[in-house]
NUPALUM-611869 format. One line per field, with one value per residue (C-alpha): residue number from 1; residue in one letter; x, y, z. Coordinates in nm, 4 decimals, decimal comma. Example, Ala and Ser with C-alpha at 12.3 -4.5 7.8 and 13.67 -1.06 7.14 Angstrom:
NUPALUM-611869
i: [1  2]
aa: [A  S]
px: [1,2300  1,3670]
py: [-0,4500  -0,1060]
pz: [0,7800  0,7140]
end
This chain:
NUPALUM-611869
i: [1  2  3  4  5  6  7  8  9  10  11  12  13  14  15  16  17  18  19  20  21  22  23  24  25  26  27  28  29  30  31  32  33  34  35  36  37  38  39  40  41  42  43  44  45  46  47  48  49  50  51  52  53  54  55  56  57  58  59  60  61  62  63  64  65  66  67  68  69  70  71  72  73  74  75  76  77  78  79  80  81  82  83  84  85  86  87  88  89  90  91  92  93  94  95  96  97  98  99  100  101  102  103  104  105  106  107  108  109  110  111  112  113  114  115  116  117  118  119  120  121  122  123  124  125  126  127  128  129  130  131  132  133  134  135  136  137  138  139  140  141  142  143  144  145  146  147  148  149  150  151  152  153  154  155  156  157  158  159  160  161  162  163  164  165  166  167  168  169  170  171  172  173  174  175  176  177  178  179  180  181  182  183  184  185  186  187  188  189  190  191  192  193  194  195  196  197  198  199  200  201  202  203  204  205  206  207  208  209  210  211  212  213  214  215  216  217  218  219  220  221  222  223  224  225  226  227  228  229  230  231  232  233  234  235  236  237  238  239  240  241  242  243  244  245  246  247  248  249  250  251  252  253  254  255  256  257  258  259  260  261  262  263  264  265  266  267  268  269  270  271  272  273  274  275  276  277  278  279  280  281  282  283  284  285  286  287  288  289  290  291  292  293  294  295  296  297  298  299  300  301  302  303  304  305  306  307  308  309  310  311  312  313  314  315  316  317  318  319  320  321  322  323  324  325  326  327  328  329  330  331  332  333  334  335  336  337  338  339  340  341  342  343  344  345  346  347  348  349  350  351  352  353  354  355  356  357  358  359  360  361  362  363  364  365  366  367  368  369  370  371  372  373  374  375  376  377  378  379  380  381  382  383  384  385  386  387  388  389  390  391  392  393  394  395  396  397  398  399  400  401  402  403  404  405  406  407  408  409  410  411  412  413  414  415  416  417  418  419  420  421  422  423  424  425  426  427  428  429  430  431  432  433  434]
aa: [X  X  X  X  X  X  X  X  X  X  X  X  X  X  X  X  X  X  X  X  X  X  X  X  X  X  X  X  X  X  X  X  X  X  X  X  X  X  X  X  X  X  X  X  X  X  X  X  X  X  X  X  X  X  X  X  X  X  X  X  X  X  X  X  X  X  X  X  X  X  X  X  X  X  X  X  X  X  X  X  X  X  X  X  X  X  X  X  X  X  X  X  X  X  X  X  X  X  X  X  X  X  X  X  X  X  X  X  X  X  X  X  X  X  X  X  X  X  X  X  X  X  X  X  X  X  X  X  X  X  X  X  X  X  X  X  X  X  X  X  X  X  X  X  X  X  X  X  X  X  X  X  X  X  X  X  X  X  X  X  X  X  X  X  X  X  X  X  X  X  X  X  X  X  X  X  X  X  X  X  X  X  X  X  X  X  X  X  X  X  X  X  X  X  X  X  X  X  X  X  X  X  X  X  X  X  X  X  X  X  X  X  X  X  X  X  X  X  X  X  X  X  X  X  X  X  X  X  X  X  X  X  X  X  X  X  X  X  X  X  X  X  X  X  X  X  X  X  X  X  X  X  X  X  X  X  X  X  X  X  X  X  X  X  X  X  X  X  X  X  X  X  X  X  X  X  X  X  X  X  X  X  X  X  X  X  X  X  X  X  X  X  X  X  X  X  X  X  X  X  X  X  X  X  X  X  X  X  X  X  X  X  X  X  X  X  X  X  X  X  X  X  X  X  X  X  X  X  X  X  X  X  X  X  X  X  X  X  X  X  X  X  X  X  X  X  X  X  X  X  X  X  X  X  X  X  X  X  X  X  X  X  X  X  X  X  X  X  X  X  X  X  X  X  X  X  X  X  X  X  X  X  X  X  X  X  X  X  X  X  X  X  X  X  X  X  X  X  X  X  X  X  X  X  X  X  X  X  X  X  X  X  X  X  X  X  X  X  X  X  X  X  X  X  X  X  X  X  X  X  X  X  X  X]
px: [9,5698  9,9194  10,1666  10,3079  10,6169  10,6773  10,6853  10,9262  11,1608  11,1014  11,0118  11,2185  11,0884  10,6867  10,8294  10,9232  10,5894  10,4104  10,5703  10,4865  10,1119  10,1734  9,9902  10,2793  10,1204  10,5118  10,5697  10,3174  10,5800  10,7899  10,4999  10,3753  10,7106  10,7366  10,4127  10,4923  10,8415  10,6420  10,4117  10,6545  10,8633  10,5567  10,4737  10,8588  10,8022  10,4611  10,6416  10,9049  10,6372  10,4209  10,7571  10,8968  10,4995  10,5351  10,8543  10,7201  10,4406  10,6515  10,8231  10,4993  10,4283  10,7739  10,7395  10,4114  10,5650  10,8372  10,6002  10,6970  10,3831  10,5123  10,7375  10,5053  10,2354  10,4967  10,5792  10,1534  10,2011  10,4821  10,2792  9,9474  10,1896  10,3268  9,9496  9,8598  10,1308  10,0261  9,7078  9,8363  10,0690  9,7696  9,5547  9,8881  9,9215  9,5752  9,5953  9,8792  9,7292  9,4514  9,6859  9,8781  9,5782  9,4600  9,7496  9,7432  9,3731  9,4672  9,7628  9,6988  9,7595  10,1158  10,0969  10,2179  10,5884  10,3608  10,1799  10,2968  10,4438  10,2216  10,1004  9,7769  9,5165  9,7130  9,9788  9,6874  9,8973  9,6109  9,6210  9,3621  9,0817  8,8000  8,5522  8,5637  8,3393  8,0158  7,9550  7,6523  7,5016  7,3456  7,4836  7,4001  7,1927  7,3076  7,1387  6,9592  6,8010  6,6985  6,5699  6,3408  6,2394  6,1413  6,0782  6,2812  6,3814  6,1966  6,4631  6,3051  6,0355  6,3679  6,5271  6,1523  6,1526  6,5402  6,7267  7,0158  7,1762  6,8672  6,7045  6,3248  6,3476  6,0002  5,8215  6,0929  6,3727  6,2606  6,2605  6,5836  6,7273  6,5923  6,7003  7,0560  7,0688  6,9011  7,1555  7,4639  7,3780  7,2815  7,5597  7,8146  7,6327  7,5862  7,8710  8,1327  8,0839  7,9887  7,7091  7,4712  7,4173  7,1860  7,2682  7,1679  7,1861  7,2442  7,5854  7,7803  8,0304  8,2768  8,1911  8,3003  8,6296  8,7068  8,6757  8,8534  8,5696  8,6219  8,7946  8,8893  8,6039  8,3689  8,2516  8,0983  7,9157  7,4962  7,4667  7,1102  6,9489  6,6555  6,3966  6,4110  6,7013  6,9976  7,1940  7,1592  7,3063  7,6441  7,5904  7,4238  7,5154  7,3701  7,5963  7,8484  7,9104  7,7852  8,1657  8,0670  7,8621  7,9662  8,3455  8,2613  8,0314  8,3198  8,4990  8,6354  8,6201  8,8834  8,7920  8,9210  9,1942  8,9293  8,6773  8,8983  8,8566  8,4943  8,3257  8,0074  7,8385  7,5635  7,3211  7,2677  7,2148  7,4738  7,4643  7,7799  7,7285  8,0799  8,0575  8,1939  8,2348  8,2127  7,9594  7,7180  7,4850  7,4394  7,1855  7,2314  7,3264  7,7303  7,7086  7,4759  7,4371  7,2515  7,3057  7,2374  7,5457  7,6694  7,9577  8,2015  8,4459  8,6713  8,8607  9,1481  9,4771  9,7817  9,9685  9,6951  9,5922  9,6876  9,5708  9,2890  9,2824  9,3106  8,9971  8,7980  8,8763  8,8045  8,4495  8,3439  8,5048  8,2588  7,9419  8,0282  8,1572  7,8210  7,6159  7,8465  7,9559  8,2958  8,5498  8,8807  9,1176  9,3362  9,5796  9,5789  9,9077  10,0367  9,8810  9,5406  9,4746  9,1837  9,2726  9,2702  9,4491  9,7727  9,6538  9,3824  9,2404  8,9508  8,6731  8,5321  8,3149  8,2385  7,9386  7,9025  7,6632  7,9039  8,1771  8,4045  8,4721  8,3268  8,4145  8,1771  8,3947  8,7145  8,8612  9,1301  9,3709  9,3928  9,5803  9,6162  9,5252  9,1089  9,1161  9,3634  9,1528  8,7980  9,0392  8,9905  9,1849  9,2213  9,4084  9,6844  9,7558  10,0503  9,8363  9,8789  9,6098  9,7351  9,5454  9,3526  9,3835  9,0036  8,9155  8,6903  8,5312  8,2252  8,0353  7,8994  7,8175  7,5004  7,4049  7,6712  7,6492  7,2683  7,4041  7,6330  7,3757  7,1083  7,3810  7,5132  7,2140  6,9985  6,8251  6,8174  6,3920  6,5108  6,4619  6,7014  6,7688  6,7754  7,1055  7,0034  7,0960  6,9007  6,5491  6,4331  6,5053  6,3428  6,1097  6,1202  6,3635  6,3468  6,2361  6,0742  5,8019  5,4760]
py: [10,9979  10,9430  11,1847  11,4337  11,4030  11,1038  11,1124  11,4228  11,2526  10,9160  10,9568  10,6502  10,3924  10,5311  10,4642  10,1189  10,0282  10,1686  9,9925  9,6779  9,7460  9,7442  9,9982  10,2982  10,5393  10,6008  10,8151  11,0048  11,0916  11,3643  11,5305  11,5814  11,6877  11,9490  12,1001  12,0557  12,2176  12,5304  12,5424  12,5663  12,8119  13,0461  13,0454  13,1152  13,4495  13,5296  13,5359  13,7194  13,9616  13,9608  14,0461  14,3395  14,4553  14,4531  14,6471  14,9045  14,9510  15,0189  15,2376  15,4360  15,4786  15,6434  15,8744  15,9736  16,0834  16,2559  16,4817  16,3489  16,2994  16,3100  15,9850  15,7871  15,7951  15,6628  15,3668  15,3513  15,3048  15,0502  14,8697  14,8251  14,7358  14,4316  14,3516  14,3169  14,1095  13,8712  13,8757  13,7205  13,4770  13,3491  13,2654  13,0963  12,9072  12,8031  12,6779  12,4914  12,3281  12,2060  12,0517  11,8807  11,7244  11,6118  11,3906  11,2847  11,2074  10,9974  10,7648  10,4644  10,3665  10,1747  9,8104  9,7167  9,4983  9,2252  9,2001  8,9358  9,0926  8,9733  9,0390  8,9430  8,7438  8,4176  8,5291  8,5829  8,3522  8,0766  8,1393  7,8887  7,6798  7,5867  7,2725  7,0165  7,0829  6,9078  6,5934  6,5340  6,1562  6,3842  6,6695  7,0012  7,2304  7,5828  7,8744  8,0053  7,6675  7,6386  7,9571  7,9425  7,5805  7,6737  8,0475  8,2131  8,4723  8,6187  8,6690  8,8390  9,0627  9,1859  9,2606  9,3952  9,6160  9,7980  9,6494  9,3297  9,3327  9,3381  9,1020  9,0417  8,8548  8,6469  8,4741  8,2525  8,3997  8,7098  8,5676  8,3938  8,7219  8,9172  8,5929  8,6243  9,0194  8,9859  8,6605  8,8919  9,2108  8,9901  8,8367  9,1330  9,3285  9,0511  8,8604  9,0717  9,3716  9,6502  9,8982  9,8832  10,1805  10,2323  10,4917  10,6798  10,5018  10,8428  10,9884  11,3220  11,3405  11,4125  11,0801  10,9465  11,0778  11,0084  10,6843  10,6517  10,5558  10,8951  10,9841  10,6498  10,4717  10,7239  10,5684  10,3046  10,4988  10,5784  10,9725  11,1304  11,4509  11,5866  11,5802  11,7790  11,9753  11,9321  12,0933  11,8554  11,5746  11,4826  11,5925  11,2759  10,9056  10,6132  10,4126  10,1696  9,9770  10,1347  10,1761  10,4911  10,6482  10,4517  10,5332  10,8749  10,9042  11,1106  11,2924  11,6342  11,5106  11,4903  11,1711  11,1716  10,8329  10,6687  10,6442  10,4034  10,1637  10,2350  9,9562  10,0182  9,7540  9,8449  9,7161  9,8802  9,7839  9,8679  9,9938  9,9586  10,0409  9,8728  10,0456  9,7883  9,5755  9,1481  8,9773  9,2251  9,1118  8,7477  8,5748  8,4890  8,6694  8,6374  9,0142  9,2370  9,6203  9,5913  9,4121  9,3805  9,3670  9,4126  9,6235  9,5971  9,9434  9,9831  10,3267  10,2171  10,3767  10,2865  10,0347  9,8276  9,7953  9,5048  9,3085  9,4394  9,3686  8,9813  8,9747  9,1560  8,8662  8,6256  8,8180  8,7493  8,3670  8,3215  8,3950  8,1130  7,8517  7,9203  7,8616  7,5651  7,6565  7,5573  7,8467  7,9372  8,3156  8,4280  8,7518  8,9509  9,0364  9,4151  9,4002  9,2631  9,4831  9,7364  10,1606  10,2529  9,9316  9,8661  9,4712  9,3221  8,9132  8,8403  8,5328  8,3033  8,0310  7,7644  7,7239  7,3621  7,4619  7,6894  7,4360  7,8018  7,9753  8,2992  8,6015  8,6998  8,9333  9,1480  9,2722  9,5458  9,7691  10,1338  10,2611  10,6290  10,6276  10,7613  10,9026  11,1624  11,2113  11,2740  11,4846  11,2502  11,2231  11,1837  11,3155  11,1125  11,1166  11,3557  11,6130  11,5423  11,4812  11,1607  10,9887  10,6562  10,3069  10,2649  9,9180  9,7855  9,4680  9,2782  9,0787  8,9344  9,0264  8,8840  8,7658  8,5390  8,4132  8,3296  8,1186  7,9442  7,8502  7,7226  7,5229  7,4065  7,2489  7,1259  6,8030  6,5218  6,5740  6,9564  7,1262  7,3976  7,2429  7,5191  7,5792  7,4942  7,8690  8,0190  7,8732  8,1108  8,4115  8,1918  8,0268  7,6748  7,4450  7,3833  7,5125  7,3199  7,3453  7,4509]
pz: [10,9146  10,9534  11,1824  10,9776  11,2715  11,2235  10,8376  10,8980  11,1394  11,0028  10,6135  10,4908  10,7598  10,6468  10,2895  10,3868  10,5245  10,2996  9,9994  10,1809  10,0713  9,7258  9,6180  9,5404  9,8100  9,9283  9,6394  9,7891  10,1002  9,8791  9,8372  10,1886  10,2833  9,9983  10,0861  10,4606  10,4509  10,2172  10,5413  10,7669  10,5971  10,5705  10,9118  10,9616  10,7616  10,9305  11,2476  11,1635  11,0414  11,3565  11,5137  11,3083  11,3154  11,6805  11,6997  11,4813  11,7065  11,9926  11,7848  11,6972  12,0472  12,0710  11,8367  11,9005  12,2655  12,1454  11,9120  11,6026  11,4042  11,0279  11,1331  11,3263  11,0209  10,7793  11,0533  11,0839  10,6942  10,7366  10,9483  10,7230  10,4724  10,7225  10,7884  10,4491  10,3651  10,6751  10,5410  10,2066  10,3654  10,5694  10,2807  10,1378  10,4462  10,3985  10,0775  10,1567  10,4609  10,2408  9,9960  10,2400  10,3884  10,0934  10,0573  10,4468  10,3946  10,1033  10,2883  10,3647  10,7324  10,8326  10,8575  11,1879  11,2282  11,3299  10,9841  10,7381  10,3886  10,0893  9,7631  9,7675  9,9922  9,8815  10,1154  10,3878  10,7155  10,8236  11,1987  11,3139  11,2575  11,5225  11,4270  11,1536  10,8426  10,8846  10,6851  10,4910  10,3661  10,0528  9,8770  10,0397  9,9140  9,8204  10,0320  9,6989  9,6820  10,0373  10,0919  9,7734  9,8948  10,2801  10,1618  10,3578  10,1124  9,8200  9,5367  9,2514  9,4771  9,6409  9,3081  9,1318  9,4883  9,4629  9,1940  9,1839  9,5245  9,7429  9,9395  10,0794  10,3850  10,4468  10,6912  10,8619  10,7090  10,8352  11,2125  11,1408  11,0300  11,3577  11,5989  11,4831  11,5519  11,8446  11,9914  11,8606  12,0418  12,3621  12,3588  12,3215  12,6078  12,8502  12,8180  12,6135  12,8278  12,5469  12,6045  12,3262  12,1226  11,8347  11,6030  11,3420  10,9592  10,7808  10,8549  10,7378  10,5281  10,7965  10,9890  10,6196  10,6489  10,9883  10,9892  10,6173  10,4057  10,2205  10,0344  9,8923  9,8573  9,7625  9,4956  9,6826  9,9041  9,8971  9,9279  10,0450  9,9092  10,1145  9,8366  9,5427  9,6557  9,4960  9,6960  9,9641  9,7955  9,9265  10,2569  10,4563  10,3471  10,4159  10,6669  10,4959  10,8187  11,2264  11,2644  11,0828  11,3520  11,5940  11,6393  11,5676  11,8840  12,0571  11,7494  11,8526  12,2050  12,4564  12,6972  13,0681  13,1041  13,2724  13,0252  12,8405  12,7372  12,5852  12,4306  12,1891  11,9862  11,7232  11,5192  11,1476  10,8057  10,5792  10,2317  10,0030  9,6369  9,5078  9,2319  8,9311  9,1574  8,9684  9,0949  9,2120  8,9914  9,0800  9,2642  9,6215  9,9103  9,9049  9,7338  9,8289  9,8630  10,1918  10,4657  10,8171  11,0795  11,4783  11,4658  11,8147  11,8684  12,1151  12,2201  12,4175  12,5516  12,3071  12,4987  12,5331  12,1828  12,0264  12,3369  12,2865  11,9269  12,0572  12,2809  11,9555  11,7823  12,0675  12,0678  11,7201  11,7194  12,0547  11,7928  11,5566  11,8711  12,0217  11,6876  11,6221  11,3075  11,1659  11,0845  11,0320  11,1047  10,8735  10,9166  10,6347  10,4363  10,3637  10,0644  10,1699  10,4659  10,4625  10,4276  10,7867  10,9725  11,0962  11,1984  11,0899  11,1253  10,9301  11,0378  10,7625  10,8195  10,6357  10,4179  10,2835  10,0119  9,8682  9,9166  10,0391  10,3572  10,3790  10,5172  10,8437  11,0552  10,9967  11,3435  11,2990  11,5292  11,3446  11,6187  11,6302  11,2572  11,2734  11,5763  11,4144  11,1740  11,3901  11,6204  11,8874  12,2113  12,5559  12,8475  13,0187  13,3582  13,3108  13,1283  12,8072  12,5189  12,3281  12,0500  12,1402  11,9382  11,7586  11,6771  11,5229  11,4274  11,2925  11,5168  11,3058  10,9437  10,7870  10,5375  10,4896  10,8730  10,7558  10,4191  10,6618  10,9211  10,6957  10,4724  10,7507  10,9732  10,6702  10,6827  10,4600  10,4167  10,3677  10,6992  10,8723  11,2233  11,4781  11,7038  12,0522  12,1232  11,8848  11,9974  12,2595  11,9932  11,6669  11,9521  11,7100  11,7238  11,3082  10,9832  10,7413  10,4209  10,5574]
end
């Protein structure tokens, strides 16, 4: 959420960024500051109330000293009359609380100066790449092929089980599935210093929010009704991503200075529905509604956020160095940049079979931006509770980090050679027809 001070002190610069998104949410600013400048002038009159209530209190007491009954009732009568109308402005200021952060929950965040202007992902900046794309003496395979050839992944079952968008994972591809997680969380905790936390894959609606899934992409989300009671429904939802739970682990907190920074990582499957989304209907595993995923958060003090943001991305880039797999980072444009982040690079990695890079990790700084929104702080040294920077990033995603792996090492006679760091996890050092 943004800062309702700054938008008051600042509203044109917010306009500015926000325009540089491309999405018209600056219009939006007029509003906020109409219903902002109605709050303000009601809690203007309810003090002015409170205060001439006061007063006439005092006054009461006077007259009920001096033996003057007859007057002090009619003050008595003034004062219900104050009360009631406090009463009325309260509900007022209520209702126009709620408005106003209905619009603040619906802002985008600001992109930071950093971030390059852009229309679209075409005007995405190429940062780097890391690796050459592998060269083949045959034409690779696509993943759909390979994994119905060495059955790694049973297709149809997945889609007779759940519907288009799901996947059965068998035999090998089932261990190759579990090796990955299992390398990614091992090497976050052991070598990237976060603690490992496992969370819950149900969420409320409030986690939702705080981290910006809701109320924007609602639509895309799984809800969960206990049963047969309806009126359940819409309170728990599946987890979209474990930087649901995860960076909501201390929401409504207020951390001591030297907690920070925090660092979780988390394993969960995620469920996106992406509603109308194209493409969600297609065979293979570039789309899916679930998929499995470590998530990396940090909670860090404000100035040292966008270092921080750095080393996130240094952290997911170490996955695909280690697995050998050719990639490239790209800094998303205004335009291109997720809800809830000021900066954000994104990881794809190259999958020969699909002859595309693909996106396997999307690291972000949202500054101050969810913690406002979880009412999350901390307190500075001086005394003060500030707002944290929450970042977040994938480390990786799968499936796609599968497609690229098995695209990447297959054989000419059809086998998936094994990354020498994935053995001891997979415990073979290829996969081939049995």
């Amino acid at each position: 959420m943004l800062d309702i001070k700054v938008i008051r002190e600042k509203p044109d610069f917010v306009r500015q960024r926000l325009a540089t998104r491309g999405a018209g949410d600056e219009a939006k600013i007029d509003e906020v500051l109409s219903l902002d400048e109605k709050r303000r002038g009601l809690l203007s009159e309810v003090e002015n109330l409170k205060a001439q209530r006061n007063r006439i209190s005092k006054e009461i007491g006077a007259l009920m000293a001096q033996k003057k009954p007859t007057e002090a009732e009619a003050k008595k009568s003034e004062t219900r009359q104050i009360g009631d109308r406090i009463t009325q402005l309260d509900h007022e200021v209520q209702e126009v609380e709620r408005a106003r952060e209905s619009v603040l929950l619906r802002l985008p965040n600001i992109p930071h100066s950093s971030v390059a202007v852009g229309l679209s992902a075409a005007d995405n900046p190429i940062v780097r790449h890391w690796g050459n794309q592998p060269q083949f003496s045959f034409t690779p395979k696509s993943h759909i092929e390979l994994c119905e050839k060495l059955g790694l992944i049973d297709f149809s079952r997945g889609a007779k089980l759940s519907g288009s968008g799901f996947l059965l994972y068998t035999h090998w591809g089932a261990r190759l599935e579990r090796a990955l997680i299992q390398f990614l969380l091992d090497l976050h905790t052991s070598e990237h210093g976060y603690v490992e936390v496992s969370p819950p894959f149900v969420v409320k609606s409030e986690c939702m929010v705080g981290t910006g899934q809701f109320p924007k992409s609602i639509d895309q989300a799984y809800a969960v009704q206990e049963g047969e009671d309806a009126s359940t429904l819409g309170k728990l939802y599946l987890v979209p991503t474990a930087e649901t739970p995860v960076a909501n682990i201390h929401r409504e907190e207020i951390l001591k200075e030297n907690q920070l920074p925090t660092k979780y990582c988390a394993y969960s499957p995620c469920f996106r529905a992406e509603a109308g989304a194209a493409g969600v209907g297609t065979r293979g595993m570039i789309r899916v509604h679930q998929f499995d995923k470590v998530e990396l958060i940090k909670i860090v003090k404000p100035e040292f956020g966008y270092e921080e943001l750095e080393t996130l991305v240094a952290n997911a880039e170490a996955v695909l160095q280690k697995l050998g797999l050719h990639y490239r980072v790209i800094q998303l444009c205004t335009a291109d940049m997720g809800f809830t982040s000021a900066k954000t690079y994104d990881i794809e990695v190259w999958a020969p079979g699909q002859g595309q890079y693909l996106e396997v990790s999307s690291c972000s700084n949202c500054e101050d931006f969810q913690a406002r929104r979880m009412n999350l702080r901390y307190k500075a040294e001086n005394g003060e509770n500030r707002f944290p920077h929450i970042l977040n990033g994938s480390g990786t995603a799968l499936a796609r980090l599968f497609v690229a792996l098995i695209e990447t090492y297959q054989q000419t006679d059809g086998s998936i050679a094994i990354p020498e760091i994935l053995r001891p996890y997979l415990k073979s050092d290829r996969i081939a027809v049995e």
